[in-house]
C-alpha positions as CSV (number, residue, x, y, z in Angstrom):
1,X,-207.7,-119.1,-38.3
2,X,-206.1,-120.2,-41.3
3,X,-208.0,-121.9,-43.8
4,X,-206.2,-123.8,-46.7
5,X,-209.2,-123.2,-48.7
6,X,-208.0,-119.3,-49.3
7,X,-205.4,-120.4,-50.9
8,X,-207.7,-121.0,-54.0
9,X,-208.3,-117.6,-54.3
10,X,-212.1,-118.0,-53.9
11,X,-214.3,-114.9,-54.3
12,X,-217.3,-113.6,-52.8
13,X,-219.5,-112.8,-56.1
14,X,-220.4,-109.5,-54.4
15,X,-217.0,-108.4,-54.7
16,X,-216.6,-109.0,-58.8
17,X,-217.8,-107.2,-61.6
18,X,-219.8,-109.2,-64.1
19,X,-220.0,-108.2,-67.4
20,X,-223.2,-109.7,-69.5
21,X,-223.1,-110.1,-73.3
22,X,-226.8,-109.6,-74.4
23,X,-229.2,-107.8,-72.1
24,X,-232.6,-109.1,-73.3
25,X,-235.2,-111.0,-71.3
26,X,-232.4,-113.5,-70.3
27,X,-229.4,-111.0,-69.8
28,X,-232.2,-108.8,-67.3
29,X,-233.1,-111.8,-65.2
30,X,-229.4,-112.7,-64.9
31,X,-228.7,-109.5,-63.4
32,X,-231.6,-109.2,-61.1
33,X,-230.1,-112.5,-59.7
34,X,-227.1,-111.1,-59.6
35,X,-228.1,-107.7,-57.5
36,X,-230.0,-109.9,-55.3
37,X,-226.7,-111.8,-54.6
38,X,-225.2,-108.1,-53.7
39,X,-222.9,-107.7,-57.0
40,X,-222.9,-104.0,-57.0
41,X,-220.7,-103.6,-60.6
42,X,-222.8,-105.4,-63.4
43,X,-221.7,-104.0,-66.8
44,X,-223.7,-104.9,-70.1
45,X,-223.3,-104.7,-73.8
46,X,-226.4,-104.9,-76.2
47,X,-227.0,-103.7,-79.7
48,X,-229.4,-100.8,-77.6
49,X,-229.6,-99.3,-74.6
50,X,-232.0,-100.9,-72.3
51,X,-235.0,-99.5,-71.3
52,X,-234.6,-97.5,-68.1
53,X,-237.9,-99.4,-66.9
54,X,-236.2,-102.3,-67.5
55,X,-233.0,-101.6,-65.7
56,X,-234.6,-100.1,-62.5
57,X,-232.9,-100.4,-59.7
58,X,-230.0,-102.3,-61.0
59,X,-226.5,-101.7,-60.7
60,X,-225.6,-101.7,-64.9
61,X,-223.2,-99.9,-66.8
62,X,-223.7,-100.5,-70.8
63,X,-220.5,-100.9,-72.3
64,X,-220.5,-100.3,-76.2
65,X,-217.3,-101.9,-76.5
66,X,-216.4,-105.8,-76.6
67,X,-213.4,-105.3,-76.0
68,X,-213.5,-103.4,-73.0
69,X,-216.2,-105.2,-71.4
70,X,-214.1,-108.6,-71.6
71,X,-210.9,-106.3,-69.4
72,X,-213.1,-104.5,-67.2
73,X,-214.9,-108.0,-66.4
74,X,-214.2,-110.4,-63.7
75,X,-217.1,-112.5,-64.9
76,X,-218.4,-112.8,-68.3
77,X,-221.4,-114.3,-69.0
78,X,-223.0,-114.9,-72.4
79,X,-226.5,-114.7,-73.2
80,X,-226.9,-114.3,-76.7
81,X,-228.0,-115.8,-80.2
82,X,-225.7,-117.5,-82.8
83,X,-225.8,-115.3,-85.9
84,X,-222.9,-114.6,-88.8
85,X,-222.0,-111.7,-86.4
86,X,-222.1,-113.7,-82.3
87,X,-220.0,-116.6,-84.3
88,X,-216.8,-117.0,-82.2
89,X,-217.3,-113.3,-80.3
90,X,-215.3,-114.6,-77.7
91,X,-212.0,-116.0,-79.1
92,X,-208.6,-116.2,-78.5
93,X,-207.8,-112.5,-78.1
94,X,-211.0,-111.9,-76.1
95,X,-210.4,-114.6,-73.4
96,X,-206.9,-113.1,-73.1
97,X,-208.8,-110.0,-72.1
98,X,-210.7,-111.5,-69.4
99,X,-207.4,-112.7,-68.1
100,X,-206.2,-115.2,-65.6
101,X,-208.4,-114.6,-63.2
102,X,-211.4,-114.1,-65.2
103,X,-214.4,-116.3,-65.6
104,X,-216.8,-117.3,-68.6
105,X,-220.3,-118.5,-68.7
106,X,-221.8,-119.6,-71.5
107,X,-225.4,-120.3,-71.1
108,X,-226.1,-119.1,-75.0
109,X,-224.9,-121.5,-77.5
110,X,-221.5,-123.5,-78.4
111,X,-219.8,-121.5,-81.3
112,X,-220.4,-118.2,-79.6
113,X,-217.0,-118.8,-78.2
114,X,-214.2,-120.2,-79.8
115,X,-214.2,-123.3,-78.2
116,X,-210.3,-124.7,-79.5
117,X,-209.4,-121.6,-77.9
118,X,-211.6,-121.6,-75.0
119,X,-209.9,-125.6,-74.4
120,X,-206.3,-123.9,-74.9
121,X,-207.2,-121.3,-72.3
122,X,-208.6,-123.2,-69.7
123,X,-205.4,-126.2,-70.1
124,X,-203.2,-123.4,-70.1
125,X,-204.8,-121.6,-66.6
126,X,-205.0,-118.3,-69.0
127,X,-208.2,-118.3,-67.6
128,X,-209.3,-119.4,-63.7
129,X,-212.6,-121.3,-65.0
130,X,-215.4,-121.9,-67.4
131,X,-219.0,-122.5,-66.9
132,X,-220.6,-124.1,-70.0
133,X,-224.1,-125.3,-70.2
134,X,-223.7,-125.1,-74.6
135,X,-221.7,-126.2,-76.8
136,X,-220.9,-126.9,-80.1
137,X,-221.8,-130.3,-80.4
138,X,-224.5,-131.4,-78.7
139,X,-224.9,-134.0,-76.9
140,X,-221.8,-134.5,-75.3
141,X,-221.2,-138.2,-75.7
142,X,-218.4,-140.6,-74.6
143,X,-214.8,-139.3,-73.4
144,X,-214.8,-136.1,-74.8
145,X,-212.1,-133.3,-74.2
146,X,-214.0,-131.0,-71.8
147,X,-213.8,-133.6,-68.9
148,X,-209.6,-133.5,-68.6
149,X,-210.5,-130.4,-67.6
150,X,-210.2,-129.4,-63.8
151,X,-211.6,-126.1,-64.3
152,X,-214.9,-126.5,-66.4
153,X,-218.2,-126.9,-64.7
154,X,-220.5,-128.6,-67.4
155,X,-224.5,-128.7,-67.4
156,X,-226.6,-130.6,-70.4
157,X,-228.3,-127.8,-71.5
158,X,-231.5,-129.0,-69.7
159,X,-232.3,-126.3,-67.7
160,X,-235.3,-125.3,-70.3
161,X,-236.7,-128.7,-70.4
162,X,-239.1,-128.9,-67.4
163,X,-242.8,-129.2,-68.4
164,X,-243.9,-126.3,-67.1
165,X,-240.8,-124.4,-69.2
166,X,-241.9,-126.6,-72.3
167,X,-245.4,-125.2,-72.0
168,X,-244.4,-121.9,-71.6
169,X,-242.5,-122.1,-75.1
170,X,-245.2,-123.7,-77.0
171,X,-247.4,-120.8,-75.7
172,X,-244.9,-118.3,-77.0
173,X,-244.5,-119.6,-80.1
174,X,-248.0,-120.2,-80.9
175,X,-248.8,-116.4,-79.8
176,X,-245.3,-115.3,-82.1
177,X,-247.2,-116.8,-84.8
178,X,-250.5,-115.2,-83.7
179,X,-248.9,-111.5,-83.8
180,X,-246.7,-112.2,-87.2
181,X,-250.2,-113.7,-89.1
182,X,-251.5,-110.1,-88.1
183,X,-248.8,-108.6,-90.0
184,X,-247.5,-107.6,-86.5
185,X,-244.1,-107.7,-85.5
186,X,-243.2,-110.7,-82.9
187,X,-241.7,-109.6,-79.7
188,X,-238.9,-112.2,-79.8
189,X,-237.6,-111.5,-83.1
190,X,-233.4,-112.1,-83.2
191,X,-233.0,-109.5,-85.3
192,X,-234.6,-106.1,-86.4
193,X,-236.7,-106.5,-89.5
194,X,-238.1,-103.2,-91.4
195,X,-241.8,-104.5,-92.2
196,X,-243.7,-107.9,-92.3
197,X,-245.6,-109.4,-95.1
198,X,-249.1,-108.7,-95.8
199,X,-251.3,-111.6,-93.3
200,X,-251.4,-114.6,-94.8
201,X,-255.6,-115.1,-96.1
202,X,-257.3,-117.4,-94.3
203,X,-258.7,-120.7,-96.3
């Protein structure tokens, strides 16, 4: 039977290979999801390895390379924190990588793509679609340039926001404060620090 809907070139997500940028807590869960949905070709970059533990039973390859995970990736999905050095890690050159028909999720935050060139892209069908739930300025407000777009699926960045989610966070922080007030160091630090002050005395 022919169904005019192929013509789209839709894709069972089992049959891609997604690569994920950032393979902490976030990056893990993502691909746990995505071995449940069957995806057997998950490649990762991280600043380390992740812990074998961690990675049990998942289909990941860690890919050192930026470069190479963007052409070896039918689905790139981005998960992690603005610093000097996330600033713009996906630009021009990089979506050109990815290809036309390559994919990009951003579920970290706005300016860790390039988002002029991420616009251009997407107008231009350099690349099939993008997924953004971040971006640079937030709250999207009025007419604004993402919705000409036939190929962007936009969320408000309220997936954290339920109370439970809310609670959770509070908790966290309050225990991050907890550990680092020991003179320990914090689980969720962004980046690695070499020692902690002293505890701060009590009153």
């Amino acid at each position: 039977m022919d169904d005019p809907r192929a013509d789209e070139g839709i894709h069972d997500l089992a049959s891609r290979t997604v690569g994920i940028v950032g393979m902490g807590r976030t990056g893990l869960a993502v691909a746990r999801r995505l071995a449940a949905f069957g995806v057997e070709r998950i490649l990762y970059r991280h600043r380390r390895p992740v812990a074998d533990a961690d990675a049990a039973g998942l289909p990941v390859e860690q890919v050192s390379d930026m470069d190479e995970l963007c052409a070896r990736s039918d689905v790139l999905s981005l998960h992690v924190p603005l610093t000097p050095e996330t600033r713009h890690l996906v630009d021009r050159r990089r979506l050109g990588l990815l290809g036309p028909d390559g994919v990009l999720v951003n579920g970290a935050r706005g300016a860790v793509v390039d988002e002029d060139a991420l616009h251009t892209a997407l107008r231009r069908k350099e690349i099939r679609a993008a997924a953004l739930d971040v971006f640079g300025d937030e709250p999207l407000s009025g007419p604004h340039r993402w919705s000409e777009l036939d190929n962007v699926f936009l969320s408000p960045h309220l997936a954290g926001s339920s109370l439970e989610s809310r609670e959770a966070m509070l908790t966290g922080a309050l225990g991050s404060l907890a550990t680092a007030l020991r003179g320990e160091l914090p689980a969720d630090v962004v980046n690695d620090v070499p020692t902690l002050r002293a505890p701060v005395p009590s009153p």
